[in-house]
C-alpha positions as CSV (number, residue, x, y, z in Angstrom):
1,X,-170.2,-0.7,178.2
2,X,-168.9,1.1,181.6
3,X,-167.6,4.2,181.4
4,X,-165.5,5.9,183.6
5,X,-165.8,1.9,185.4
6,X,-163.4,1.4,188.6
7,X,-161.1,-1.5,187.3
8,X,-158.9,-1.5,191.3
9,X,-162.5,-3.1,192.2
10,X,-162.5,-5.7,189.6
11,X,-161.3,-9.6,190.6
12,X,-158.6,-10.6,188.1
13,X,-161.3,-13.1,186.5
14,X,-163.5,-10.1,185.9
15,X,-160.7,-8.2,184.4
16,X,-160.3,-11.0,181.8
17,X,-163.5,-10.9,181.1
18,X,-163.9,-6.9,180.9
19,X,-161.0,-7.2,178.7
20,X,-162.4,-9.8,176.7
21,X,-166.0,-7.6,176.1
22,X,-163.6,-4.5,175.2
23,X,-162.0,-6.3,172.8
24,X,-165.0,-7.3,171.2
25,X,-166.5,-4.2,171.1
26,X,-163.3,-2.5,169.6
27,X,-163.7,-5.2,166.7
28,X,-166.7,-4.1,166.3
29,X,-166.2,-0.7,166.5
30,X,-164.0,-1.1,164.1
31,X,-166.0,-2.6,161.3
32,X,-168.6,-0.3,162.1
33,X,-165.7,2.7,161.1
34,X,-164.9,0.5,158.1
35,X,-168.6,0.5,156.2
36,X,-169.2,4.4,157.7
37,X,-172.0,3.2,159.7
38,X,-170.3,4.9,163.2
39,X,-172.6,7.2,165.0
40,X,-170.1,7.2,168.5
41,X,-166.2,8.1,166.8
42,X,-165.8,8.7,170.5
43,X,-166.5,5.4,171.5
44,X,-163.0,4.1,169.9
45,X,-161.0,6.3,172.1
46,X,-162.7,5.2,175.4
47,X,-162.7,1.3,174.5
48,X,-158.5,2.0,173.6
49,X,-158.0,3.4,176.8
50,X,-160.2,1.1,178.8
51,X,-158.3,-2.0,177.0
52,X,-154.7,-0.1,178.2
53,X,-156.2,0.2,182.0
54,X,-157.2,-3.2,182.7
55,X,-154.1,-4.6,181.0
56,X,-151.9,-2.0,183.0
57,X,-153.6,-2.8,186.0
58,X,-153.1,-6.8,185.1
59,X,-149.2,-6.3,184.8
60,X,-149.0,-4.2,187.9
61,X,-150.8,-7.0,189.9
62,X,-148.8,-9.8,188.4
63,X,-145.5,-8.2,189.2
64,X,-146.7,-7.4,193.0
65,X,-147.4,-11.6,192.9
66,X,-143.9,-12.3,191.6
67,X,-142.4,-9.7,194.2
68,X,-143.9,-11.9,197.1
């Protein structure tokens, strides 16, 4: 995936489906922690905080639509 990836950028459709890859990759991530086959422990901190961005960044563009 993207690191350090500018989200402001993203359409909201592309967000989704950033979110939705994240998501998948945090599953995996995390099965890959279960059966001690991880060779980036890293990896789960980025993919958390990458997940909290683009959902931040979701909320704060839905409440400047509702403001309008």
């Amino acid at each position: 995936m993207a690191n350090k990836t500018d989200y402001n950028g993203q359409s909201d459709d592309q967000l989704s489906e950033s979110l939705g890859n994240l998501k998948r990759e945090q599953f995996n991530l995390r099965f890959q922690a279960a059966t001690s086959q991880l060779e980036k422990p890293s990896r789960v901190r980025e993919v958390r905080k990458d997940i909290a961005r683009i959902k931040t960044l979701q909320t704060q563009r839905n409440a400047a639509a509702d403001a309008k």
